[in-house]
C-alpha positions in Angstrom: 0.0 0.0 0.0 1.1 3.4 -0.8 0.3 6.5 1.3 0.9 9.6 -1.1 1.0 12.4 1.0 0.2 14.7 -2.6 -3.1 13.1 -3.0 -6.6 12.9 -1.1 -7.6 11.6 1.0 -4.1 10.7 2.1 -2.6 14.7 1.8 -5.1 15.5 4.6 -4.8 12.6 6.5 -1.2 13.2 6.8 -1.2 16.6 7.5 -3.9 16.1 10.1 -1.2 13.1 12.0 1.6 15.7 11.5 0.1 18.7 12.5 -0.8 16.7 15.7 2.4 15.1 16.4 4.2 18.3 16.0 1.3 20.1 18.2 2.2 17.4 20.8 5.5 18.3 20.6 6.5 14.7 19.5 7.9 16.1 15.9 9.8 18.8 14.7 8.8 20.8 11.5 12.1 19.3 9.8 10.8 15.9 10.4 7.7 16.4 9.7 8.9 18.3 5.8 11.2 15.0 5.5 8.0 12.7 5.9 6.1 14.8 3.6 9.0 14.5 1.5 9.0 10.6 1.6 5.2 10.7 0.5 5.5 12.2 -2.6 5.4 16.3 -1.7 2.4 17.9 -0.4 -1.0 17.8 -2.1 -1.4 21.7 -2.4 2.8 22.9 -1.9 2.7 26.8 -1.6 -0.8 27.5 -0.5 -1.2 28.6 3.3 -3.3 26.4 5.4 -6.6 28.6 4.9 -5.9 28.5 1.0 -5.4 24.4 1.3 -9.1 24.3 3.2 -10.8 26.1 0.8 -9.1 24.0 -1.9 -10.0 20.9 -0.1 -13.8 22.3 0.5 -13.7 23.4 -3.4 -12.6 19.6 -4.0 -15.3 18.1 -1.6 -18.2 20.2 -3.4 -17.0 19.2 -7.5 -16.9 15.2 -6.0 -20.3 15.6 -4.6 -21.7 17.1 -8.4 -20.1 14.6 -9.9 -21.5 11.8 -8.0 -24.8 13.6 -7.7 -24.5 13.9 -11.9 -23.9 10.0 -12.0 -27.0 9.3 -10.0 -29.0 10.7 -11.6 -28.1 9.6 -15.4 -28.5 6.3 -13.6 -31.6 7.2 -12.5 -33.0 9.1 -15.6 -31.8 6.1 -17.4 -33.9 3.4 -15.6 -36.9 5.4 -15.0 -37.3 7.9 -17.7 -35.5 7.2 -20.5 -37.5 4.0 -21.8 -40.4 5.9 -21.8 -38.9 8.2 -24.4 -39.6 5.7 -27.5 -42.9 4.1 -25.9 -46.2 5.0 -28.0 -49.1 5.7 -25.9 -47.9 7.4 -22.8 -49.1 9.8 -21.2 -48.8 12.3 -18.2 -49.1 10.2 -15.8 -46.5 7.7 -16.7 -44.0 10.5 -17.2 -44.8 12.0 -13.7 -44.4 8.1 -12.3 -40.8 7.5 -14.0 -40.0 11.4 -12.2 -41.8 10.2 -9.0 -39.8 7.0 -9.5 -36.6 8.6 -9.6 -36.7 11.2 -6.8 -38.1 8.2 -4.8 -34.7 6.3 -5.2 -32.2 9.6 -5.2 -31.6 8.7 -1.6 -31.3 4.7 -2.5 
C-alpha cells in the first residue's frame, strides 16, 4: 500500500497526523517536511493552510456534483429514458418514472 501524502484523501490525513504530532511536541517541523517529502510532496505545496481548506472544500463540493450527476443519469436512465420511444404514454407515466426517480435519489 502506498500513502501519497500529494493526494486525497491521504494529503489531509497526513497533515492532520503531522500537524498533531508536532502540536504534541513529538515532531519537529524538519521531520515532519522529511516525511512529507517521503510521500511524494504535499498535495497543495505553496498554499497557506486557509488556501489548502478552501481548496479541499472546493474539491469536496465538484466530488459531490459529480457523484450527484452519475445518480442521476443512472436514474434518468432506468426510469425515464425507456419511456422516451414508448407510444401511448401519457402524463401520468412520465410523472411516475419522475416520482420514481426522486423516490430512489436517496437509495
Amino acid at each position: 500500500m502506498n500513502i501519497d501524502s500529494d493526494t486525497q484523501p491521504w494529503a489531509a490525513k497526513m497533515a492532520g497526523l503531522l500537524g498533531g504530532l508536532q502540536l504534541a511536541g513529538l515532531l519537529t517541523p524538519e521531520v515532519a517536511d522529511g516525511v512529507v517529502v517521503l510521500g511524494g510532496g504535499y498535495a497543495y505545496p505553496g498554499l497557506d493552510e486557509d488556501a489548502v481548506q478552501a481548496k479541499r472544500d472546493s474539491d469536496s463540493v465538484e466530488a459531490s456534483l459529480e457523484l450527484n450527476e452519475k445518480k442521476f443519469s443512472s436514474l434518468y436512465n432506468e426510469h425515464v429514458s425507456p419511456l422516451i420511444d414508448s407510444k401511448n404514454i401519457n402524463d401520468t407515466d412520465w410523472a411516475d418514472a419522475i416520482q420514481s426517480m426522486s423516490s430512489n435519489w436517496s437509495n
